[in-house]
Structure formats: C-alpha cells, structure tokens
N, CA and C atoms as an extended XYZ file, in Angstrom:
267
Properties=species:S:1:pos:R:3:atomname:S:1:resname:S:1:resid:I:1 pbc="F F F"
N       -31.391      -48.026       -5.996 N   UNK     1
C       -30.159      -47.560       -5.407 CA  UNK     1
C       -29.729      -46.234       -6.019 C   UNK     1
N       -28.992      -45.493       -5.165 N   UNK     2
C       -28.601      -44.378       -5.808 CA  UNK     2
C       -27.502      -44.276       -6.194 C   UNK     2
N       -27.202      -43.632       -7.720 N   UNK     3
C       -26.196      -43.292       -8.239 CA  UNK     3
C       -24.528      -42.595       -7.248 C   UNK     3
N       -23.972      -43.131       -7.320 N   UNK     4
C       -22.818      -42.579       -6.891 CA  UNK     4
C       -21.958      -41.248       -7.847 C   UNK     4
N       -21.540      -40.346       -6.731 N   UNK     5
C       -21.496      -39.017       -7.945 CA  UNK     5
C       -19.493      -39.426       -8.360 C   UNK     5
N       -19.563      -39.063       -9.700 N   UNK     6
C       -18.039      -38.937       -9.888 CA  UNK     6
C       -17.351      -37.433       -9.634 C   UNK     6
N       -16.307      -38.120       -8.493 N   UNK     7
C       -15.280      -36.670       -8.429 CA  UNK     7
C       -14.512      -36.399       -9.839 C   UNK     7
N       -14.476      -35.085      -10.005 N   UNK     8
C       -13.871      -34.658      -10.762 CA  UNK     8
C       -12.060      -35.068      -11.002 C   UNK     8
N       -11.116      -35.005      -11.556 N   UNK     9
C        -9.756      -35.522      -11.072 CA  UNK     9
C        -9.264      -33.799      -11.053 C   UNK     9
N        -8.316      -34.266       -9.953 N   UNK    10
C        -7.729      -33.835       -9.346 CA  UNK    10
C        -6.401      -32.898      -10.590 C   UNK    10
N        -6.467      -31.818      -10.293 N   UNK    11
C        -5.997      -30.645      -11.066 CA  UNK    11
C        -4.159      -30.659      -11.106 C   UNK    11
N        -3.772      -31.755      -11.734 N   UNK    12
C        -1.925      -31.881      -11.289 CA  UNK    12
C        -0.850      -30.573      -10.965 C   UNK    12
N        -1.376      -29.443      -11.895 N   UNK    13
C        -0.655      -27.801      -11.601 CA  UNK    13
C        -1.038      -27.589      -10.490 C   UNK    13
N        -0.364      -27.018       -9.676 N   UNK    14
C        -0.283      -26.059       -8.559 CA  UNK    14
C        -0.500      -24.620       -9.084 C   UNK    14
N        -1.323      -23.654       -8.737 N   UNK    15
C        -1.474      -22.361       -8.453 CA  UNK    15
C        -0.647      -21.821       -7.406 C   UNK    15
N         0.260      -20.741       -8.441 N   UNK    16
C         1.323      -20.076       -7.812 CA  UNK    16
C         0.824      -18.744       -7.655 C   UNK    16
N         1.699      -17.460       -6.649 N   UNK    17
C         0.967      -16.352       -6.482 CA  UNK    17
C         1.512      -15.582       -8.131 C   UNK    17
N         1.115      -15.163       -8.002 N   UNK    18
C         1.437      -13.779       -8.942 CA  UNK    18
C         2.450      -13.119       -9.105 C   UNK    18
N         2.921      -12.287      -10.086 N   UNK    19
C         3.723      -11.366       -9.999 CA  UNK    19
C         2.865      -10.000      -10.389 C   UNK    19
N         2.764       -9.142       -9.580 N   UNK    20
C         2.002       -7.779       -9.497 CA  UNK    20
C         3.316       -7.054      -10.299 C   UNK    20
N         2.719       -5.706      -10.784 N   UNK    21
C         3.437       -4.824      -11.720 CA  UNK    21
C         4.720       -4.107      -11.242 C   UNK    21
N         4.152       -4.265       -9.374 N   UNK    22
C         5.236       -3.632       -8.582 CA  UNK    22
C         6.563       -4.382       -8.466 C   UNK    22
N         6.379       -5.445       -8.368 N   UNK    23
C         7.687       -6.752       -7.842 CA  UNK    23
C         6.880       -7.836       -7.370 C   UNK    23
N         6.228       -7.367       -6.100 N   UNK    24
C         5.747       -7.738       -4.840 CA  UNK    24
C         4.983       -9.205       -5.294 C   UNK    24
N         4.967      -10.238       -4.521 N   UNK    25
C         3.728      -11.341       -5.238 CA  UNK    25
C         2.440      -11.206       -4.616 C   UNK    25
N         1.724      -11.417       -5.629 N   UNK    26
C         0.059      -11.119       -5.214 CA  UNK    26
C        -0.170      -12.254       -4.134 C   UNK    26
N        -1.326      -11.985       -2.744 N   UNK    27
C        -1.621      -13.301       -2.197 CA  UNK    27
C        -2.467      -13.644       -3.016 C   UNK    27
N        -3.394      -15.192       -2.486 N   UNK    28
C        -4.487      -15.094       -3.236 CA  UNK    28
C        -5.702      -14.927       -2.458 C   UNK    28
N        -5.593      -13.822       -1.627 N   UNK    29
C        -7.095      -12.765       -1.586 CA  UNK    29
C        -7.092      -11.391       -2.420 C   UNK    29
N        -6.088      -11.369       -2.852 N   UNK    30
C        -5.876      -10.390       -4.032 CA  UNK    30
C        -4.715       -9.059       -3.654 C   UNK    30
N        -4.434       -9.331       -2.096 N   UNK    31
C        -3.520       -8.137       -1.591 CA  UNK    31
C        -1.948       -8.483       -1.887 C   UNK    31
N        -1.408       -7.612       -1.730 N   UNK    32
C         0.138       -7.692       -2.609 CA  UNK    32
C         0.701       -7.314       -1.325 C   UNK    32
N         2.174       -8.103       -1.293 N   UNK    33
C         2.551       -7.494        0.036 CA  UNK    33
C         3.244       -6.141        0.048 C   UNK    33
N         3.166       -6.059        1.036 N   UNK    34
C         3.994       -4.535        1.558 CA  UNK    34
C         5.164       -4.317        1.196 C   UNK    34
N         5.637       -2.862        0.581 N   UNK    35
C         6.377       -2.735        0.098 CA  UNK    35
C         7.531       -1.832        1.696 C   UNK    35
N         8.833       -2.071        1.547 N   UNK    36
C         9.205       -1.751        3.207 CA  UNK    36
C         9.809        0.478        2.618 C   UNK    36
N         9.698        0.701        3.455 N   UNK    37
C         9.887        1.790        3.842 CA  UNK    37
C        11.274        2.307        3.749 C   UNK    37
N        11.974        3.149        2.436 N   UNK    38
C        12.983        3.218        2.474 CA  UNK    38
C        13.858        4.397        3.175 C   UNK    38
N        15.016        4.908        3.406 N   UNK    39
C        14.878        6.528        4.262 CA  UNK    39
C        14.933        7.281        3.324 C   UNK    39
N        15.351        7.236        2.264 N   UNK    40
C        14.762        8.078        0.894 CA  UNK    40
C        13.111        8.698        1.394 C   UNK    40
N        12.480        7.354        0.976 N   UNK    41
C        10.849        7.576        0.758 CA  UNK    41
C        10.654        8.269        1.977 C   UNK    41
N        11.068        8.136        3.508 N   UNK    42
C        10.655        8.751        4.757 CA  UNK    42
C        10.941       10.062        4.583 C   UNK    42
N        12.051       10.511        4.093 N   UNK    43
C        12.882       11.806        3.793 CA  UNK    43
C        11.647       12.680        2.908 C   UNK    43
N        12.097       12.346        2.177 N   UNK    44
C        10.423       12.628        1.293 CA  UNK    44
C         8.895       12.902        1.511 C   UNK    44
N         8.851       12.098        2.436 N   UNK    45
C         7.417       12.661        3.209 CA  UNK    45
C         7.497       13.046        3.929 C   UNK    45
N         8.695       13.421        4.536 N   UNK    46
C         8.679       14.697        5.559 CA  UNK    46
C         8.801       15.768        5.079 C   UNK    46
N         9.131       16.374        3.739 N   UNK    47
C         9.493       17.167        2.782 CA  UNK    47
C         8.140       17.654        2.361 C   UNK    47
N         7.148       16.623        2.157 N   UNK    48
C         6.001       16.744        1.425 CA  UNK    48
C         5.501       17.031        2.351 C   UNK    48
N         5.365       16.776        3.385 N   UNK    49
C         4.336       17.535        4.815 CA  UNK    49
C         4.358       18.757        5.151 C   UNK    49
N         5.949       19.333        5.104 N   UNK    50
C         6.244       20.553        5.444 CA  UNK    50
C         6.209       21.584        4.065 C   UNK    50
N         5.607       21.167        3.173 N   UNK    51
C         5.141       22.260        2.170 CA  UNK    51
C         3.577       21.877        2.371 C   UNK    51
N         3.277       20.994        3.044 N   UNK    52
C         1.348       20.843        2.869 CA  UNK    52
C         1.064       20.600        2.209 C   UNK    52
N         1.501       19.433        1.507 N   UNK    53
C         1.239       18.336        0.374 CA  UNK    53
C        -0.116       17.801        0.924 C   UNK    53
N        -1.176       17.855       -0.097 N   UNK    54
C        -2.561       16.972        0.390 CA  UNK    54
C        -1.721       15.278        0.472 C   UNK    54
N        -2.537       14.430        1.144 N   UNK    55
C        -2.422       13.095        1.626 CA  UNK    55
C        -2.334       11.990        0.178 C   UNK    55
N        -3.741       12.829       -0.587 N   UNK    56
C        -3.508       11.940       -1.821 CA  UNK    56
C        -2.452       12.203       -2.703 C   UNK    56
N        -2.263       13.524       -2.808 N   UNK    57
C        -0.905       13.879       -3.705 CA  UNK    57
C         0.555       13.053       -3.357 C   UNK    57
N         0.433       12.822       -1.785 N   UNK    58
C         1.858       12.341       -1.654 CA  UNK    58
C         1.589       10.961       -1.987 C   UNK    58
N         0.887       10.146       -1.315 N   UNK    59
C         0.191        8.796       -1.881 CA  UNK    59
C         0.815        8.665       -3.586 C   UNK    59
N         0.051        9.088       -4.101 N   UNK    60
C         0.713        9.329       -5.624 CA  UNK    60
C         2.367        9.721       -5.812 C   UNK    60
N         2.592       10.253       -5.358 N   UNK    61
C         4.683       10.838       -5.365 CA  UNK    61
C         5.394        9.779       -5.115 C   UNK    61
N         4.796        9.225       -4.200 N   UNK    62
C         5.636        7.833       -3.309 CA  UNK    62
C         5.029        6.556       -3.725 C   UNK    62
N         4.025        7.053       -4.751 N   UNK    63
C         3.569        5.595       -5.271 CA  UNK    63
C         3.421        4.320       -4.161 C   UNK    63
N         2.569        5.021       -3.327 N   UNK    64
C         1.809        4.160       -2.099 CA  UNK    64
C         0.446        4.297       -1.754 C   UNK    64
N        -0.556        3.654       -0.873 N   UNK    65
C        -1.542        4.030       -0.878 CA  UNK    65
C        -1.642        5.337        0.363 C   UNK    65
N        -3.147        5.830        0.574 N   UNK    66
C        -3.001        7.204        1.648 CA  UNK    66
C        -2.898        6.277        2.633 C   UNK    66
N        -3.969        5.394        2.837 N   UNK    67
C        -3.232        4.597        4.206 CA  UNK    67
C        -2.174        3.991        4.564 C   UNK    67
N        -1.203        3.885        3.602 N   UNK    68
C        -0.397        3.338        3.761 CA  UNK    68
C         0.610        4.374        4.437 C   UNK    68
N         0.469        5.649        3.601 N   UNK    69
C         0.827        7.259        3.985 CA  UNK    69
C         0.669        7.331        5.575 C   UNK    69
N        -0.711        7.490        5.652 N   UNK    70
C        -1.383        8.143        7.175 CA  UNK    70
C        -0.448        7.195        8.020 C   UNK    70
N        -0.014        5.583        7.855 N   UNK    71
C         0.295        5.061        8.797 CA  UNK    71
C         1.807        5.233        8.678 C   UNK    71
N         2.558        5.365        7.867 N   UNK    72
C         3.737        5.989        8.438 CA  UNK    72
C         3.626        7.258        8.839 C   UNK    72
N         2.976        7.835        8.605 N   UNK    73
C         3.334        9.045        9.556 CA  UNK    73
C         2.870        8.887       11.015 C   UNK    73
N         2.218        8.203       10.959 N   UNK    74
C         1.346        8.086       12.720 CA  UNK    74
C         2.799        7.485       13.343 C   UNK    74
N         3.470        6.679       12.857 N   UNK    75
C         4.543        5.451       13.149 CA  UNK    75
C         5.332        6.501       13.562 C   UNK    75
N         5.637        7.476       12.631 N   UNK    76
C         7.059        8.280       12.622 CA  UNK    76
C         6.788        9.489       13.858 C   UNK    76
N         5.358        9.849       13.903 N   UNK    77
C         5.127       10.247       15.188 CA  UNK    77
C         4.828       11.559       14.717 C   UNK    77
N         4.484       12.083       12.936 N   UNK    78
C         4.071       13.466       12.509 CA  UNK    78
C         2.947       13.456       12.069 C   UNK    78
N         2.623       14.862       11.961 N   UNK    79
C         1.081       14.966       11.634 CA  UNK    79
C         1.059       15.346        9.837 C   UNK    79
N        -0.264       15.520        9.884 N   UNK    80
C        -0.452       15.295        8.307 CA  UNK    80
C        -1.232       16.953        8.233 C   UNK    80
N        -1.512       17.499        9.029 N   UNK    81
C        -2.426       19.013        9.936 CA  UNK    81
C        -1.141       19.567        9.596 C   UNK    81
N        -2.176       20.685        8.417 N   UNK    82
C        -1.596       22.162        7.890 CA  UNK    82
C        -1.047       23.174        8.890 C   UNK    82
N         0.306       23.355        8.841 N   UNK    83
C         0.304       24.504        9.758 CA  UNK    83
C        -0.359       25.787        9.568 C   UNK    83
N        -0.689       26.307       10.759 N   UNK    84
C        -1.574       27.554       11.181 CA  UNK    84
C        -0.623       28.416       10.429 C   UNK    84
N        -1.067       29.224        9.313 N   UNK    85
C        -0.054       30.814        8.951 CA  UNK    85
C        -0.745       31.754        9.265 C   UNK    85
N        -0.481       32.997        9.667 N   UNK    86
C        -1.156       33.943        9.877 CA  UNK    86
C        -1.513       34.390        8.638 C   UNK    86
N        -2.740       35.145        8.021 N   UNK    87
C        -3.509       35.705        6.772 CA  UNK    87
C        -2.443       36.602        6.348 C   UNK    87
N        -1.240       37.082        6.872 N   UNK    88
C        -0.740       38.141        6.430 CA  UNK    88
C         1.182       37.717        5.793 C   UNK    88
N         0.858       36.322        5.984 N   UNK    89
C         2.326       35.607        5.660 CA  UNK    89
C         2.165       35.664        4.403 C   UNK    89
C-alpha cells in the first residue's frame, strides 16, 4: 500500500500588503497603487513641457514614472514634442 503524504499545517498569519516608501500599499504582484494626480503636479508639467523638459527629467521632478508622465499628458490632451524655434531665436 502506499504511503499517504502529510499536509503541511496550515500557516495561522495572514499576509498583509505592504507599506511601500511612498504611502501607497504594495499589491502582491509587486505593483504599488497609483498615486492620483494633484493640480499642483498637472500645473507643473505643463510648466515643464513648455521649457522642454526631457520626459525622464520630469518623471524624476514629479517623482513619477515616464509612463506614468506620457499618460497624463496624452489624458490632458498635450504633447511632450519640442517646439520648432527658428536657428536664429
């Protein structure tokens, strides 16, 4: 006859999410939720666009990721495209 296997017992703690460095709680696939969009921070990256802030620089200012960047701006309906100056501005 064959041996019957023993289950292990059953783990009484619950696994809770996290607290990430930001606030936010970690899930557990490892992503943290979204942090919401304040009109400060929007104000700000409209500021940073219109001097031609690279994507990663503002990412870094606003302490967000670039995609997180690229997609508010797509949302807000602006571009992230250097304006044209003429060579002589």
């Amino acid at each position: 006859m064959a041996k019957k296997a023993k289950k292990a017992p059953k783990n009484p703690v619950k696994k809770t999410a996290k607290k990430s460095a930001k606030g936010g709680a970690e899930k557990k696939d490892g992503r943290s939720n979204p942090r919401s969009w304040s009109k400060d921070d929007v104000k700000q990256l409209k500021t940073l666009i219109k001097q031609n802030t690279p994507t990663r620089l503002i990412a870094m200012k606003l302490k967000r990721t670039e995609a997180s960047v690229r997609w508010r701006v797509h949302s807000e309906g602006l571009s992230l495209r250097p304006t044209n100056r003429s060579p002589r501005d």
